[in-house]
C-alpha positions in Angstrom: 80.1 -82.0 145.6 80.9 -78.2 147.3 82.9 -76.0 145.5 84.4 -72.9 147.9 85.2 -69.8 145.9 88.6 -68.5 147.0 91.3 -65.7 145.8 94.0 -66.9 143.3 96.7 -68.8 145.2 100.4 -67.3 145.8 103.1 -69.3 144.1 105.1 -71.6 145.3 102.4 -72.8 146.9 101.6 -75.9 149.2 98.6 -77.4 147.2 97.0 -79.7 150.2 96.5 -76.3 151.9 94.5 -75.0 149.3 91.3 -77.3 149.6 89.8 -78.1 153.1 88.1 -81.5 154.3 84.4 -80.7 155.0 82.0 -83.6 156.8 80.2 -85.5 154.2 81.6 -84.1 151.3 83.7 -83.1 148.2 85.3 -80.1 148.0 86.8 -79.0 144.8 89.5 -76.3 144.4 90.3 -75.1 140.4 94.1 -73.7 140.3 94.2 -73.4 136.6 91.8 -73.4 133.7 93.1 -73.2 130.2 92.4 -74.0 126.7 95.0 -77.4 126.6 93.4 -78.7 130.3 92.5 -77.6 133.7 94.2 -78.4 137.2 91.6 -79.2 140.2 91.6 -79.9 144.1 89.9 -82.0 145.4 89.4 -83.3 149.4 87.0 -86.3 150.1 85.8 -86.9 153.2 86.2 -90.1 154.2 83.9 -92.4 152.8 82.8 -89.9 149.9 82.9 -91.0 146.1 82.8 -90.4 142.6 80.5 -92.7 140.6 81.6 -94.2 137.8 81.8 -91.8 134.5 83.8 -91.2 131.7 85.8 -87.8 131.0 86.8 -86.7 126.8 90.0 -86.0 128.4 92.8 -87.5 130.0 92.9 -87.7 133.8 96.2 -87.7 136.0 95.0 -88.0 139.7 98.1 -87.2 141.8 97.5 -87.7 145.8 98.3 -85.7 147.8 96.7 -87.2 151.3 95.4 -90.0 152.5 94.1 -93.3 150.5 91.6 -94.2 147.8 90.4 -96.7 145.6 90.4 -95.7 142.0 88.2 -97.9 139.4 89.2 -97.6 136.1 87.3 -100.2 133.4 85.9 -102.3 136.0 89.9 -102.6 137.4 90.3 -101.3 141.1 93.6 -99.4 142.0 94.4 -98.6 145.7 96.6 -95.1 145.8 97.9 -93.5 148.4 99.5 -90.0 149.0 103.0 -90.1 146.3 101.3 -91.9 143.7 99.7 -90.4 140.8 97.3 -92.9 138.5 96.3 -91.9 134.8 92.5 -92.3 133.7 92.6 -92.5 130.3 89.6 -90.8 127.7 86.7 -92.5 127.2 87.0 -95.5 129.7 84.6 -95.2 133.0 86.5 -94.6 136.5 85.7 -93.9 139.8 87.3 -93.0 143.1 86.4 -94.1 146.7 88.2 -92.2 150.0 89.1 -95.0 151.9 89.8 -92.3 154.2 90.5 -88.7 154.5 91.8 -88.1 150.7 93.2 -85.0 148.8 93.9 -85.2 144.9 95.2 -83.2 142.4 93.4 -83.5 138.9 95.2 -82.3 135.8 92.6 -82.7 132.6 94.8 -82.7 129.5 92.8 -81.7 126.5 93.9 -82.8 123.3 
């Protein structure tokens, strides 16, 4: 996974702008990090994946772009941009671009 280091955005902002596509790759954007949860970026090339892990946290993926696959305790989810899926602590997921895919991650610590 690349991360890119970039200046604070301006708000309002238009959050698929924020993180480009790169060939072959992640790329990971963090917008906030706090004490109570973090919000992340993320554009998948298409074809690019998680694997399957667990997070101590709650997960909301919102989509932004595109279309993925999202595998949550052996159960597979298609998403596409609108749709937001939870990952709940503690239980493996994974995501899958089916193609071209931006997400927005929101961890909520508890």
């Amino acid at each position: 996974m690349t991360s890119v280091q970039r200046e604070e955005p301006k708000w309002p902002a238009e959050l698929a702008a924020l993180v480009q596509y790169q060939p072959a790759a992640i790329v990971s954007r963090a917008i906030v990090q706090a004490a109570g949860g973090s919000v992340t970026l993320f554009a998948f090339d298409e074809g690019q994946h998680l694997s399957e892990h667990t997070a101590p946290f709650d997960a909301l993926a919102h989509v932004l772009e595109g279309a993925a696959t999202v595998v949550i305790s052996g159960v597979a989810y298609q998403v596409e941009a609108g749709q937001a899926i939870l990952m709940p602590a503690n239980k493996p997921h994974a995501v899958q671009a089916q193609q071209h895919f931006k997400m927005v991650l929101t961890m909520i610590r508890s």
